[in-house]
C-alpha positions as CSV (number, residue, x, y, z in Angstrom):
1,X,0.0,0.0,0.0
2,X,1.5,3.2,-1.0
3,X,2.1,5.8,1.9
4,X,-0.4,7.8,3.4
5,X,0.6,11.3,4.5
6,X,-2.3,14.5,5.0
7,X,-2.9,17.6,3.4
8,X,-4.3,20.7,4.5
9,X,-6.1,23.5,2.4
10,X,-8.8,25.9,2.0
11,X,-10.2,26.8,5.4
12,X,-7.9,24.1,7.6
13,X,-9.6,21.1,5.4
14,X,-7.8,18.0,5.9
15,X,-7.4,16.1,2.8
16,X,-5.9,12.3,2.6
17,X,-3.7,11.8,0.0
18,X,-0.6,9.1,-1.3
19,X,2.5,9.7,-2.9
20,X,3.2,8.3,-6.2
21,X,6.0,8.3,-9.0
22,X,5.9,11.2,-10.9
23,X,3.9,11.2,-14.1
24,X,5.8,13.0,-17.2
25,X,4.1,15.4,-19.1
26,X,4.2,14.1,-22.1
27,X,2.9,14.9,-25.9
28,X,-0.1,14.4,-26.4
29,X,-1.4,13.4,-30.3
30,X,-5.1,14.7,-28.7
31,X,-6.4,15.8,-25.6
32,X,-9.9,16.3,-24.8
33,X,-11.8,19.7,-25.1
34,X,-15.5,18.9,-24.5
35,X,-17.2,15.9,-23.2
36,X,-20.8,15.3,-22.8
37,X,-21.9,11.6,-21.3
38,X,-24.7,9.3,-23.4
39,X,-27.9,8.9,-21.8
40,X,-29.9,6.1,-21.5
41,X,-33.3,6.0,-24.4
42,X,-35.9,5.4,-21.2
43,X,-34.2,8.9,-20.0
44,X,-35.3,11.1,-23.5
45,X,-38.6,8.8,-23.4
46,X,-39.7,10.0,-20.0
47,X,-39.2,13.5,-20.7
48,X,-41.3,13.2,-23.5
49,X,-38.3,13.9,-26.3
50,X,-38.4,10.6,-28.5
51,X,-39.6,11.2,-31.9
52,X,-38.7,10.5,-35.1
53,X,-38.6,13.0,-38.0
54,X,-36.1,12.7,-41.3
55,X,-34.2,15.5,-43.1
56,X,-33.3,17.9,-40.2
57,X,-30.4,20.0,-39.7
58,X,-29.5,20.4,-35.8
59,X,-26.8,22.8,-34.5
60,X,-25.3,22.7,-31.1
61,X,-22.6,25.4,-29.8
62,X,-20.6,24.0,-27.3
63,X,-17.4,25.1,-25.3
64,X,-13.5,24.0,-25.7
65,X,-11.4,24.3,-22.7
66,X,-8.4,23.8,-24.6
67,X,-6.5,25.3,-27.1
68,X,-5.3,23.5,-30.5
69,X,-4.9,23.8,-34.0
70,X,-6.7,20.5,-35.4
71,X,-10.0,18.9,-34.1
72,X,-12.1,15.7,-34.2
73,X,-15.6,15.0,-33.6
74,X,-17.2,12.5,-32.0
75,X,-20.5,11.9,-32.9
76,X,-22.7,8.8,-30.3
77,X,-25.5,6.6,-30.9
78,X,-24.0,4.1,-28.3
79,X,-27.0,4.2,-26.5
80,X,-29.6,4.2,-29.4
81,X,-31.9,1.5,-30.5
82,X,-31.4,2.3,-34.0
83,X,-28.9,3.5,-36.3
84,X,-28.8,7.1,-37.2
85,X,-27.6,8.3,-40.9
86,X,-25.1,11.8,-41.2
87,X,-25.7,13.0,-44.5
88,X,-23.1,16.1,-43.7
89,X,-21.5,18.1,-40.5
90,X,-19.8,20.8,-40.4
91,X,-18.3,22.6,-37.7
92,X,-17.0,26.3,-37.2
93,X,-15.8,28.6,-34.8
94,X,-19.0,30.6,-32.5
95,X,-20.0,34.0,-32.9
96,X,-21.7,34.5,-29.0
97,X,-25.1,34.1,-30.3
98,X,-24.3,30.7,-31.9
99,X,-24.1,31.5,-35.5
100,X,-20.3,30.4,-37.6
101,X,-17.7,33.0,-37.8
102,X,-17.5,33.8,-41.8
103,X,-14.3,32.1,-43.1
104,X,-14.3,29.4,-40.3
105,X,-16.6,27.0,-41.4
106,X,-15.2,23.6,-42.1
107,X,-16.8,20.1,-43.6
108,X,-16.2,17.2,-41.4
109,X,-15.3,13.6,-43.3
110,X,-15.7,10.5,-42.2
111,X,-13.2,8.3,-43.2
112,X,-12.9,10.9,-45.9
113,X,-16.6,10.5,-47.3
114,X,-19.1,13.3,-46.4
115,X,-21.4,11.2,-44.3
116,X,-21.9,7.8,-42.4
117,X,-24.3,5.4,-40.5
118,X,-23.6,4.8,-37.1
119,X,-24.9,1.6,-36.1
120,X,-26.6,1.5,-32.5
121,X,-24.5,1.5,-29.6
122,X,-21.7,2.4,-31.7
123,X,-20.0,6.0,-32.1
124,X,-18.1,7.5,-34.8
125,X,-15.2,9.8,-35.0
126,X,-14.5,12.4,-37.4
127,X,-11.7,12.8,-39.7
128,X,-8.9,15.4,-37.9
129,X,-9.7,18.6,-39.6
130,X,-7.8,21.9,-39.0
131,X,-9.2,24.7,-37.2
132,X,-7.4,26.7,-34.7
133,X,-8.9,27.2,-31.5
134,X,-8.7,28.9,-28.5
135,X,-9.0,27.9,-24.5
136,X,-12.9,28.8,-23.7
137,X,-13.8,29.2,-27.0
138,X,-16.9,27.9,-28.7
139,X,-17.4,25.9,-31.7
140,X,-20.8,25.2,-33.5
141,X,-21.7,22.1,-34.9
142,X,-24.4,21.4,-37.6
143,X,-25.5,17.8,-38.6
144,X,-27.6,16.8,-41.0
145,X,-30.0,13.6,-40.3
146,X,-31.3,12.6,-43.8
147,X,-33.5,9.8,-42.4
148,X,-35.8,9.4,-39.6
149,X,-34.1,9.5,-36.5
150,X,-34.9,9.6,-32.5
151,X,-34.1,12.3,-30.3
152,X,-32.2,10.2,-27.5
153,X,-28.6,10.1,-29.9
154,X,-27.1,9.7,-26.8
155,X,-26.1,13.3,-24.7
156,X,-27.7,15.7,-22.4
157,X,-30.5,17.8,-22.8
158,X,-28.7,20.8,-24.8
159,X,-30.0,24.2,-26.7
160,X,-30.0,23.2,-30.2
161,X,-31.2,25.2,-33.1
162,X,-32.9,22.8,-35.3
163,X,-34.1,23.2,-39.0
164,X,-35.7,21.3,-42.1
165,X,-33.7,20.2,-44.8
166,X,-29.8,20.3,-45.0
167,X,-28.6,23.6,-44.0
168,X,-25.3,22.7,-42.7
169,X,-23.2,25.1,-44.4
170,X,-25.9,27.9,-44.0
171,X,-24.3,30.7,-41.7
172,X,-28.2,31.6,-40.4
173,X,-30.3,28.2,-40.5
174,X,-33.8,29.2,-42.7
175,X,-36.7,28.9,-40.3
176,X,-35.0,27.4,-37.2
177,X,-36.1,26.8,-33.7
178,X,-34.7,26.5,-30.7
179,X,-35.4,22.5,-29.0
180,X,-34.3,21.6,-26.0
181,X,-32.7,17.3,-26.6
182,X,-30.5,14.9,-26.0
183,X,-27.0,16.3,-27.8
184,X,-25.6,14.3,-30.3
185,X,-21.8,15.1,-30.4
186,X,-20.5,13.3,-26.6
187,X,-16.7,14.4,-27.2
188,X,-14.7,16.9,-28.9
189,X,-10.5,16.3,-29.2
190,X,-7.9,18.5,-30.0
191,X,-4.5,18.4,-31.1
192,X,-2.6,20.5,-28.3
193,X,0.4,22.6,-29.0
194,X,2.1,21.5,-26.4
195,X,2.5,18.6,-23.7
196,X,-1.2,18.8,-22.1
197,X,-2.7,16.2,-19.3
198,X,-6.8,15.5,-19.0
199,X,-8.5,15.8,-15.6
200,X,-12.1,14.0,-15.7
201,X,-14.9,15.5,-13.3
202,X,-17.3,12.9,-13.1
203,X,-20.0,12.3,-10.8
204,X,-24.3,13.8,-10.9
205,X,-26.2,16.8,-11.4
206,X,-23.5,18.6,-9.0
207,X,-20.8,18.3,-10.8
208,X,-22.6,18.4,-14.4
209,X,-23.6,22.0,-13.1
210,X,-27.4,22.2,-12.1
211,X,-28.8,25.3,-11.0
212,X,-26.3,27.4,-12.1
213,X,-26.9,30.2,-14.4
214,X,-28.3,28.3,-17.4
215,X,-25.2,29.2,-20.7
216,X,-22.7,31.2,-18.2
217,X,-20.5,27.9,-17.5
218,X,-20.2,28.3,-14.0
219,X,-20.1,24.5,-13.1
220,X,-17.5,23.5,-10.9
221,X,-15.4,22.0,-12.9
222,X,-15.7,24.8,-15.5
223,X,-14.5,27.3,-13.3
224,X,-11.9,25.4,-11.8
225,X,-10.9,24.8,-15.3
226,X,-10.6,28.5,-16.0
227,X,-8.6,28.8,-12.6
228,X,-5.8,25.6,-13.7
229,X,-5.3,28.1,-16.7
230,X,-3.9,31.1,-14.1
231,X,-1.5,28.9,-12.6
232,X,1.7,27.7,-13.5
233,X,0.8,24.4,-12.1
234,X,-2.3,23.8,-13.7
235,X,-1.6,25.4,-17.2
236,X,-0.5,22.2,-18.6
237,X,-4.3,20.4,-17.6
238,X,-7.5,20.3,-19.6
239,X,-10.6,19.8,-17.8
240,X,-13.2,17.2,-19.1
241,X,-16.8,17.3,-17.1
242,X,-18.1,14.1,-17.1
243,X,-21.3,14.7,-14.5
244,X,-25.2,13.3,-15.3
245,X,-28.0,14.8,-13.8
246,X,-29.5,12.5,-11.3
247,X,-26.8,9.6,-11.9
248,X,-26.5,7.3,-9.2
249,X,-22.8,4.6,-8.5
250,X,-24.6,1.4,-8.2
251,X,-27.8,1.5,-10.4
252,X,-28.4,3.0,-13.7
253,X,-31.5,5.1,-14.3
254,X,-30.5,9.0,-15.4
255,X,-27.6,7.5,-17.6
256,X,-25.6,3.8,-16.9
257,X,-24.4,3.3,-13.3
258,X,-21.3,5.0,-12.5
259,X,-19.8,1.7,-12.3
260,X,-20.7,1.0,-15.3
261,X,-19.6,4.0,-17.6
262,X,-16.4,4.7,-15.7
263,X,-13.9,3.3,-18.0
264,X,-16.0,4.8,-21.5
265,X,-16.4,8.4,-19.7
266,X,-13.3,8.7,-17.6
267,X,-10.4,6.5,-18.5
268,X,-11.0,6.3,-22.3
269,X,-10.6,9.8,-23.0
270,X,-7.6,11.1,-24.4
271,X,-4.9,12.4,-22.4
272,X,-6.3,11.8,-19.0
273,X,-4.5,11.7,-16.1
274,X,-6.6,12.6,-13.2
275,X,-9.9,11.9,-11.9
276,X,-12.4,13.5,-9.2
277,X,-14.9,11.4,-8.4
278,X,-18.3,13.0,-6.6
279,X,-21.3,11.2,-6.4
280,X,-23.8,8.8,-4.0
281,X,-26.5,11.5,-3.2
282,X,-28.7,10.3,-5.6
283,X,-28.1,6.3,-4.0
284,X,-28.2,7.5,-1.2
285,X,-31.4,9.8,-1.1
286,X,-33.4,7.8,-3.6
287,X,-32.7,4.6,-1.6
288,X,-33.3,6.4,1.9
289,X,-37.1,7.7,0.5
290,X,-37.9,5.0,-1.8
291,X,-37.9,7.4,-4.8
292,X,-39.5,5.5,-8.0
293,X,-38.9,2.5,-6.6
294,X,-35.1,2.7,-6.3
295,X,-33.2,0.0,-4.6
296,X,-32.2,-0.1,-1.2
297,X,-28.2,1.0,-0.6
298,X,-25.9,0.6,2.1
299,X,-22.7,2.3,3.0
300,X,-20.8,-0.3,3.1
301,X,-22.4,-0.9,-0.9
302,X,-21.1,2.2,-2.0
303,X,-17.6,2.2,-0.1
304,X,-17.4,-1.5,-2.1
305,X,-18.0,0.5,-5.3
306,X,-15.3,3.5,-4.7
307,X,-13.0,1.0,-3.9
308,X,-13.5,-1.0,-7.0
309,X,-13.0,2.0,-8.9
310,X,-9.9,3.3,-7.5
311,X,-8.2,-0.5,-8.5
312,X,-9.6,0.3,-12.2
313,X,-8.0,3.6,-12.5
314,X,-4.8,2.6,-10.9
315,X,-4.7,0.1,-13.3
316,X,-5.0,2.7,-15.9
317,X,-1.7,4.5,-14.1
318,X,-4.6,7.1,-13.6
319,X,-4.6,9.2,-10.2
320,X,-8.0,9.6,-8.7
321,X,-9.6,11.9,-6.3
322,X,-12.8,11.4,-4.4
323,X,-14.9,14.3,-3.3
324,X,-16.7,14.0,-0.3
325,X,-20.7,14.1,-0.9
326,X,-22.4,17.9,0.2
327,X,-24.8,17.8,3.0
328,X,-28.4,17.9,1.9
329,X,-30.7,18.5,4.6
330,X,-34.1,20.1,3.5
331,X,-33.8,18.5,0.1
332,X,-37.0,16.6,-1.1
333,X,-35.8,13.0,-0.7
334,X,-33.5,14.2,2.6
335,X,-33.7,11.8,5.3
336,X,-32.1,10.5,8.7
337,X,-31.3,7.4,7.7
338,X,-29.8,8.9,4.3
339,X,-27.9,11.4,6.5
340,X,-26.4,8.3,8.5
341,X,-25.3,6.6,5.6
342,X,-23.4,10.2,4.0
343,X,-21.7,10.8,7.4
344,X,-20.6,7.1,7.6
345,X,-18.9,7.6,3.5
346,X,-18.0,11.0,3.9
347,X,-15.7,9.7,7.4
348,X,-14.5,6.6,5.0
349,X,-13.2,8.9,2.2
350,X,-11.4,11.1,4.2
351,X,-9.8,8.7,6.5
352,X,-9.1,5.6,4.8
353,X,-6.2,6.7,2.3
354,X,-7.4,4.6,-0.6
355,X,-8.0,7.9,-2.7
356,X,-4.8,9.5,-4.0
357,X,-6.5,12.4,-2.6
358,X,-9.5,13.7,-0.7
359,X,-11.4,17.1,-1.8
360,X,-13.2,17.6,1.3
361,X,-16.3,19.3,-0.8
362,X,-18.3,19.0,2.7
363,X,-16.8,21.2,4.5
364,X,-16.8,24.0,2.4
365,X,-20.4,23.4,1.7
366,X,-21.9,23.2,4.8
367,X,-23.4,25.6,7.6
368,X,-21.4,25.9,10.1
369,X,-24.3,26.5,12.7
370,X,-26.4,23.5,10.8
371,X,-23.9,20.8,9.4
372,X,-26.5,18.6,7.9
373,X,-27.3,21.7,5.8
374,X,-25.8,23.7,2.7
375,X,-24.8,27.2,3.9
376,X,-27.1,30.2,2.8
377,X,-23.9,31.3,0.4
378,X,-23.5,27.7,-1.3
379,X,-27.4,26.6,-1.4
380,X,-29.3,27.4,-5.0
381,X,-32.1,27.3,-3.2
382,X,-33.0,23.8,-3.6
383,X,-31.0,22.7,-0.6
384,X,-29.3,19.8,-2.5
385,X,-27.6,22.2,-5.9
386,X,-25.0,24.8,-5.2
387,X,-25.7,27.9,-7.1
388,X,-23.1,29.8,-9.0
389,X,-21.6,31.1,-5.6
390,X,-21.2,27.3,-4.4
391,X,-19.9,26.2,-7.0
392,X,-16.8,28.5,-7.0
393,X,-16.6,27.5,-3.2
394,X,-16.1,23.8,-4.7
395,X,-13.5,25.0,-7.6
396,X,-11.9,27.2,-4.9
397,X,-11.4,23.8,-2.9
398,X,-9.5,22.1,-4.8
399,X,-5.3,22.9,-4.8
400,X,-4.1,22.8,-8.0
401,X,-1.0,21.8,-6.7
402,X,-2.3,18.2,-6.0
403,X,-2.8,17.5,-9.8
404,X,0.7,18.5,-10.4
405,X,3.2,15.6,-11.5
406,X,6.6,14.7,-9.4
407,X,5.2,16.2,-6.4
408,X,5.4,14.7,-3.0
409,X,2.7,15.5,-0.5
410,X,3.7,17.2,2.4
411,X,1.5,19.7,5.6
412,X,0.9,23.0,3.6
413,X,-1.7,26.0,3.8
414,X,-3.5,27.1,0.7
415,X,-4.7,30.3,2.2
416,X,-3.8,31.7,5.5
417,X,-5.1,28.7,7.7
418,X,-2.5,27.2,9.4
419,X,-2.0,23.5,9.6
């Protein structure tokens, strides 16, 4: 077992973590920009989103976090039920209200032919194409479906601009509308100029971002991805967010199980390095209430499952962090019993040393006069999201000096706490 030694940082908070050989920074062919997580179909059917209609043109903007001069697409059906034909895509850099930038459009290939079928539960990769781009810049890509096609291709529920007809290379799309559905472009790489490593946020609706201000990117991980870009330290990093609204470690329902699309949605993507892992509130508070029938969880369950993926991702020579889980108290499926069972994981993560490092998310979250509760500066409102506020509390949590390679933990402060 490797070494345990402790950490302190923001406001005094004790964070386990290991040593470990010191990773090299190395060139990287692709690192990744932009990651959105498949859904599961039952997901788009309950929301009342599945529908098929051919020979529309649907345009998403979405945000790189990293910088590069050639990009690749991926495009998912990997949780579809039937295949889905591309007739074309194109992709260009974003003017802020989603239209191309003239003179930046570009025609994506598939194995050098305009268009493809990707067969369901497969995904498909564009041809590299060049396009320079810059860190927290937006692209926008247009795809056009030729043949009937359902709504769940496979992402989250994103803005898209939707439009009859083939209108890919249009810069204003003729007669489109704005539709809220499932995204169908789950990853976008880059080829870096330099030596770049990926860290992978993955976990629920906390770390995907809900309840902050809808288009303003003020996630956690987004913001703490803007931060790693200040630093010396963290220039190097690219930051993937990986969260699913309502997912859940040990059972599937808003997207697979964590356990189960660990590997495709952390440890497959290019470049990565690192991993936070923050999720169980949905186990745990879905479990504790009986929520749509979900299955009873322990913690001894969910500690089973953390440890399980920290052997997958050492395996990977991948470091990963675990976030402790935010207190909920006054949320709608709250309970005692589901409070017991968060104290009981929360004291596991920090104290057992099987993370390579501990964010303690907790105890910047909570009220210090209530505990069980989300302080009046973190809470959305909800009592379970952080609003934009809280989730800069989270961002501001986390040292970026842990991510960096070759270094040796050792007692530090991050702000003017002393250990």
């Amino acid at each position: 077992m490797r070494p345990f030694t402790a950490l302190l940082v923001a406001g005094g908070l004790v964070l386990g973590a290991q040593t470990a050989q010191a990773a090299p920074v190395k060139p990287a062919n692709w690192i990744t920009a932009y990651s959105l997580p498949a859904f599961s179909p039952a997901d788009t059917r309950r929301a009342g989103l599945e529908h098929d209609e051919a020979g529309r043109t649907i345009r998403e903007m979405v945000r790189l976090n990293t910088a590069g001069s050639r990009l690749r697409v991926k495009f998912t059906n990997e949780t579809g039920e039937a295949a889905v034909a591309i007739g074309h895509a194109h992709i260009a850099l974003a003017m802020p209200n989603g239209d191309p930038i003239p003179g930046s459009d570009r025609e994506l290939h598939f194995g050098g032919r305009a268009g493809l079928t990707v067969s369901s539960g497969a995904s498909a990769y564009s041809d590299p194409v060049d396009l320079p781009v810059a860190a927290f810049g937006d692209v926008v890509v247009s795809t056009f479906l030729p043949g009937p096609s359902p709504v769940h291709l496979g992402g989250h529920l994103a803005g898209l601009q939707v439009a009859q007809g083939d209108a890919t290379a249009a810069a204003i799309m003729p007669g489109a509308i704005q539709q809220t559905a499932p995204s169908f472009i789950s990853r976008i790489d880059v080829a870096p100029a330099g030596p770049r490593r990926l860290l992978v946020a993955i976990g629920d609706s906390i770390t995907e971002g809900a309840a902050s201000t809808p288009g303003a990117h003020m996630s956690w991980p987004e913001q703490f991805a803007r931060h790693l870009a200040t630093t010396p330290t963290g220039r190097t990093w690219s930051v993937a967010n990986a969260g699913i609204s309502g997912n859940r470690v040990l059972h599937d329902g808003s997207g697979p199980a964590l356990l189960a699309r660990f590997d495709r949605d952390a440890l497959a993507l290019p470049g990565v390095s690192a991993v936070i892992v923050l999720e169980g509130i949905n186990d745990i508070g879905r479990a504790a209430t009986g929520e749509g029938g979900a299955q009873p969880v322990s913690a001894s369950e969910l500690i089973a499952a953390f440890k399980r993926l920290i052997a997958r991702t050492h395996a990977h020579d991948v470091r990963i962090y675990g976030g402790t889980i935010l207190p909920y108290e006054g949320a709608k499926y709250y309970s005692a019993g589901g409070e017991a069972i968060r104290s009981t994981v929360n004291a596991w993560i920090r104290s057992s040393g099987a993370f390579d490092g501990v964010i303690d998310f907790e105890a910047v979250m909570r009220d210090p006069t209530h505990p069980t509760r989300l302080s009046h500066a973190a809470d959305s409102g909800d009592h379970l999201h952080p609003g934009d506020e809280g989730y800069r509390l989270m961002a501001d949590a986390i040292d970026p000096l842990m991510l960096s390679a070759g270094r040796t933990p050792h007692s530090y402060n991050l702000h003017t706490d002393k250990p």
